[in-house]
C-alpha positions in Angstrom: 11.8 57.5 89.3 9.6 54.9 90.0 10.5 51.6 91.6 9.9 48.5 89.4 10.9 46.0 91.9 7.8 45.0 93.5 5.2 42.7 93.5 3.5 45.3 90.9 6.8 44.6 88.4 6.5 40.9 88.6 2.6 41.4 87.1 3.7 43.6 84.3 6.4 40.6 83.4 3.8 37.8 83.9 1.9 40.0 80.9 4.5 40.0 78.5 5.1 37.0 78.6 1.0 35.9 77.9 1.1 38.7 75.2 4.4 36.8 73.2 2.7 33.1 73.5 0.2 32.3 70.9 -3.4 33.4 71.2 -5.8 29.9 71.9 -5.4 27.9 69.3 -3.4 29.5 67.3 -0.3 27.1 66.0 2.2 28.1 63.1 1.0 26.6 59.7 2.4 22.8 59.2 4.2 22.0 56.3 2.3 21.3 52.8 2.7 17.9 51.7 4.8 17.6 48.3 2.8 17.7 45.0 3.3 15.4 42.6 4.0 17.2 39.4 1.3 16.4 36.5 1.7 14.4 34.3 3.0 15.7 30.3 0.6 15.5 28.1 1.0 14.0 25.0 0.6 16.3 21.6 -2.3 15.5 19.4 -1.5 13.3 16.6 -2.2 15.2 13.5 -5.3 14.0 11.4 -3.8 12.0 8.3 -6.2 13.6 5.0 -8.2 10.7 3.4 -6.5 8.8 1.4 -7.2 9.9 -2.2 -8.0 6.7 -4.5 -8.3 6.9 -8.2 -11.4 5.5 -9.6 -13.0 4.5 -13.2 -16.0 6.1 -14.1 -19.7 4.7 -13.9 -19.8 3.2 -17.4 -15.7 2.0 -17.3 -16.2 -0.2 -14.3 -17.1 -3.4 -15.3 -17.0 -4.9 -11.8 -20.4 -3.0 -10.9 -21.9 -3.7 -14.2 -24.8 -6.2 -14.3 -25.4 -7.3 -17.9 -23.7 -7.4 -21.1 -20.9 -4.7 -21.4 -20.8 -2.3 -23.9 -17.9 -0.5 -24.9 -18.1 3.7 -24.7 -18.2 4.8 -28.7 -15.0 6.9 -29.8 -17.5 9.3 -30.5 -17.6 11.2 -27.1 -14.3 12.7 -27.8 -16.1 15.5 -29.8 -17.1 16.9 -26.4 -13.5 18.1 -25.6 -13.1 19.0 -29.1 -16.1 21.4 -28.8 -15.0 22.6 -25.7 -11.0 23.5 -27.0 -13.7 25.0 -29.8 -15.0 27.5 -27.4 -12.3 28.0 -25.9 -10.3 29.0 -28.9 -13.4 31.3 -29.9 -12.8 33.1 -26.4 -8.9 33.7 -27.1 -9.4 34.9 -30.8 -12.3 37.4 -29.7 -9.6 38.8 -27.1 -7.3 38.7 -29.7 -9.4 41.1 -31.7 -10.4 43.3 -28.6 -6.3 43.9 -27.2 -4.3 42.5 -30.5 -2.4 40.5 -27.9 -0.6 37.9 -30.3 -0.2 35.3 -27.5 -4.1 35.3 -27.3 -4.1 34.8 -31.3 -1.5 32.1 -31.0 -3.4 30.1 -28.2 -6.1 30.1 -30.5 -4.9 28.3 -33.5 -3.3 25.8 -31.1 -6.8 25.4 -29.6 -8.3 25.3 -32.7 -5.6 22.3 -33.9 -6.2 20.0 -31.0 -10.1 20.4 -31.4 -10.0 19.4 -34.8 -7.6 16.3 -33.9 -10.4 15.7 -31.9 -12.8 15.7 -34.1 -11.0 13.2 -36.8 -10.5 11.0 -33.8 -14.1 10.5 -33.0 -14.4 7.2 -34.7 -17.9 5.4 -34.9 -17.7 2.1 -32.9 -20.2 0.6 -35.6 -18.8 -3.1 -35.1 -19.8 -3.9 -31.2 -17.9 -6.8 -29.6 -20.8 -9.4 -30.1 -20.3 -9.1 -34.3 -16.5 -9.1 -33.5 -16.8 -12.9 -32.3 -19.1 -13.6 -35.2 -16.5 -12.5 -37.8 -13.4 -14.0 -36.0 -15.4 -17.2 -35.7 -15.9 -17.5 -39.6 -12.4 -16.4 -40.3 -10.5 -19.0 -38.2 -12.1 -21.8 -39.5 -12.6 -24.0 -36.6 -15.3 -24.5 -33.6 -14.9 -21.9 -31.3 -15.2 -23.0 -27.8 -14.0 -19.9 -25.4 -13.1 -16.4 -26.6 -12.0 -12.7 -25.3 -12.0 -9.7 -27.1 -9.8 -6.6 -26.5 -10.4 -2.8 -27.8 -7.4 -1.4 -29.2 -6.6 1.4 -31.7 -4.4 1.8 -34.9 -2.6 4.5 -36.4 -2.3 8.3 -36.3 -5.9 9.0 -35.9 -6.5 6.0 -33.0 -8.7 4.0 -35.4 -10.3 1.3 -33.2 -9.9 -2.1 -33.8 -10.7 -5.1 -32.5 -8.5 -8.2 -31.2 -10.3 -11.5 -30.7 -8.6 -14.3 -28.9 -10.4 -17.9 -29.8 -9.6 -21.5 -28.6 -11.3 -24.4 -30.4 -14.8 -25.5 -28.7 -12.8 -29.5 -27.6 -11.5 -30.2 -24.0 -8.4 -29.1 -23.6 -8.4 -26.9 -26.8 -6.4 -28.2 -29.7 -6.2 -24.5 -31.6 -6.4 -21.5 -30.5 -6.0 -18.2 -33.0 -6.0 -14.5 -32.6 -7.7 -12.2 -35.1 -7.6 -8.4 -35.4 -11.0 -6.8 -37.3 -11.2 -2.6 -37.9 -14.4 -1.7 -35.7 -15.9 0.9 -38.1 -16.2 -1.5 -41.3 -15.6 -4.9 -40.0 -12.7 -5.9 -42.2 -10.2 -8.5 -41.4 -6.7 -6.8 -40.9 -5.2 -10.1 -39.9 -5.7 -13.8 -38.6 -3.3 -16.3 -37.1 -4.1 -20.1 -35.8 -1.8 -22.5 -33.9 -1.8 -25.4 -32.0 -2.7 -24.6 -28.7 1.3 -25.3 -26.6 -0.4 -24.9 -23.4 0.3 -27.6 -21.2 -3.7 -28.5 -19.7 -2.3 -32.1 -17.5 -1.7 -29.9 -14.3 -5.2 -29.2 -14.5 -6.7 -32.8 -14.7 -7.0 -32.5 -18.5 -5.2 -34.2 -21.5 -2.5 -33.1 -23.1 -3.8 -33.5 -26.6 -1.4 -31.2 -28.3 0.1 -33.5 -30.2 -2.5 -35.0 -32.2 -3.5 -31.6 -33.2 
């Protein structure tokens, strides 16, 4: 057995100790620095749709309307009738192909509302213009300023006219409302007044009274 008490054993320790200490510059990894944590996002706000807005037709809107306004004729009310027409032809030829009886009822009700329709589609042969001109005669004083109004009568939505007139003096002593039929121009009614509105918060006289 060999002796490991000599100069030759303290070498071999001198070595192991070298070998267990870290090799040049090697050093053990320093601590990481804390990381914030991130942020949370905020979720996306969902798009609102565009707001939908109801809006007159081209020849309804009298606020983009240059000129004098003309009133759409009672007349165009034939288009849905002939379009409840064809539609009725369509159920009454599948009527005749399957002899399905809700297809021959459909139909007649078509065929009902298209001819409602139809007796519905007035002429609008007194415009708002001769209106004035009749009201004017039949109230029997100046007229000064006026408004008329489209209205319609009776089962089959005959149109008639309402005319509003105050006498042509400053404040206006009379004022009177007539209603004329605007296919034949007659008269249904006429009433005058003293005009009761009160003018003196407007710089004007009340001259009421003397009318």
């Amino acid at each position: 057995m060999a002796d490991l008490t000599g100069p030759g054993a303290t070498v071999l320790a001198m070595a192991d100790e070298q070998s267990d200490a870290p090799a040049g510059d090697e050093r053990p990894d320093a601590p990481a620095e804390p990381v914030a944590p991130a942020e949370p996002v905020a979720p996306a706000e969902p798009v609102a749709p565009a707001e939908y807005r109801d809006e007159l037709p081209a020849d309804l809107d009298v606020t983009g309307y240059v000129g004098p306004y003309l009133f759409p004729p009672m007349t165009r009310r034939r288009i849905p009738a002939a379009m409840y027409l064809v539609l009725g032809a369509l159920c009454l030829l599948g009527y005749a192909v399957s002899s399905n009886a809700g297809l021959l009822a459909a139909a007649i009700v078509l065929a009902l509302i298209a001819l409602y329709h139809y007796a519905c589609a007035w002429p609008l042969v007194i415009d708002q213009t001769e209106a004035l001109l009749i009201a004017s005669r039949t109230v029997g004083f100046p007229v000064g300023h006026s408004s008329a109004q489209l209205a319609w009568h009776g089962l089959r939505s005959r149109p008639i006219w309402r005319i509003l007139l105050y006498s042509a003096d400053e404040p206006p002593t009379m004022r009177g409302l007539v209603q004329i039929d605007a296919v034949d121009g007659a008269v249904m009614g006429e009433y005058t007044e003293p005009n009761p509105e009160d003018w003196s918060k407007y710089g004007l006289e009340d001259t009421t009274a003397t009318a």
